[in-house]
N, C-alpha and C positions, 0 to 999 in steps of 0.2 A: 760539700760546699760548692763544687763548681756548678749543680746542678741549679742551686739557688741564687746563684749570680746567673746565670743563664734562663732563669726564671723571669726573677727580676728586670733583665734587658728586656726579653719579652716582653714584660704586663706596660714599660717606657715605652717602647716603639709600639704598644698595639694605644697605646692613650694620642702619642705623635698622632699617629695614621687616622685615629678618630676622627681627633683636633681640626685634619686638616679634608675631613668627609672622606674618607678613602676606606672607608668600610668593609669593602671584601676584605682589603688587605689586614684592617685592624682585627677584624675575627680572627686572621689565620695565627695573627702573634698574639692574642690572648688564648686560641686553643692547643697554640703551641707552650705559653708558658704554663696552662693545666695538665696538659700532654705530660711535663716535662717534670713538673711540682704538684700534682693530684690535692695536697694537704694545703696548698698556698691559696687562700681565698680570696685576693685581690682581685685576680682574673674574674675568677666568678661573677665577683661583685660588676664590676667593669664593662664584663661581656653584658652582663641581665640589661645597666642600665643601657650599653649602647643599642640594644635591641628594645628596649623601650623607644626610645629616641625613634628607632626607624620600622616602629607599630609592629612587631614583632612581639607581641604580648605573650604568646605562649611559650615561644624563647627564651624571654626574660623571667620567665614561672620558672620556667628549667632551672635555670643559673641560679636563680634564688634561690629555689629547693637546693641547690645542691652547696650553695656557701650554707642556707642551716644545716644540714651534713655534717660538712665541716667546722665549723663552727658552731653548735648548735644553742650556746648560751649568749649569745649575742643578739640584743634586743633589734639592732642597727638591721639585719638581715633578716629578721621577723617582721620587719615594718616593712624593708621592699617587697616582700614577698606577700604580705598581706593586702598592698598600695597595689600589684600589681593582680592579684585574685580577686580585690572589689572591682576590678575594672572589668576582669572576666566575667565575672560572676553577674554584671550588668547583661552581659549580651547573652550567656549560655548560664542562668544561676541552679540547673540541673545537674549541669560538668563540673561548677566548682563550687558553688556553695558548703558541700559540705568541708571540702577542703581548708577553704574561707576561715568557717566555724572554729575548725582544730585551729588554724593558726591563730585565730583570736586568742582561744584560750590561753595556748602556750604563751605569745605575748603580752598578755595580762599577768599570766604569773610573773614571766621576767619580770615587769613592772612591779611589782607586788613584792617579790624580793628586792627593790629599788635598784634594775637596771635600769641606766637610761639609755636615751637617744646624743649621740655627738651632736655640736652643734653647725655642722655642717648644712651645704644647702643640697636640698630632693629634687629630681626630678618632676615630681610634682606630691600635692598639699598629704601629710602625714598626718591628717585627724582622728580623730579616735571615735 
């Protein structure tokens, strides 16, 4: 338990530090709350998009891959992950298309067993 309160502090103060553009810092307490909670996917999530944010695209592939990891029936982390590989897949579609492709699949099935999407706001546009 205290690991996950100590997680938790973590994944706050690495959203604080974001908040307030202080980015090294915020990396260090989101790698420190995966450090700390490997299975806890908030970070993950967190970390992908603050490294979208500051064009770090292949960073954010990372973190995504690895919240589906952890999470792997969650439609929500198949969509950042998909939103962030058409974006690669633009500049290098040799590196990741095929990638792309899998994750389509896989998130059309979630769909298809009616996962949805939260109704939260993205980063940027989640079209299908």
């Amino acid at each position: 338990v205290p690991s996950r309160i100590i997680s938790r502090y973590q994944l706050l103060a690495g959203i604080q530090l974001e908040r307030e553009r202080n980015y090294v810092e915020a990396f260090k307490r989101f790698q420190m709350a995966i450090d700390n909670e490997p299975a806890f996917v908030d970070p993950y999530v967190e970390l992908g998009n603050m490294l979208v944010r500051v064009d770090d695209l292949e960073g954010a592939a990372q973190c995504f891959r690895d919240a589906v990891r952890v999470e792997p029936g969650s439609l929500s982390n198949y969509a950042n992950l998909r939103a962030v590989l058409r974006l690669l897949a633009k500049s290098d579609a040799a590196r990741f298309q095929g990638e792309l492709e899998g994750v389509e699949r896989v998130y059309k099935e979630l769909e298809s067993r009616g996962a949805k999407l939260p109704g939260g706001e993205y980063l940027w546009p989640q079209d299908s």
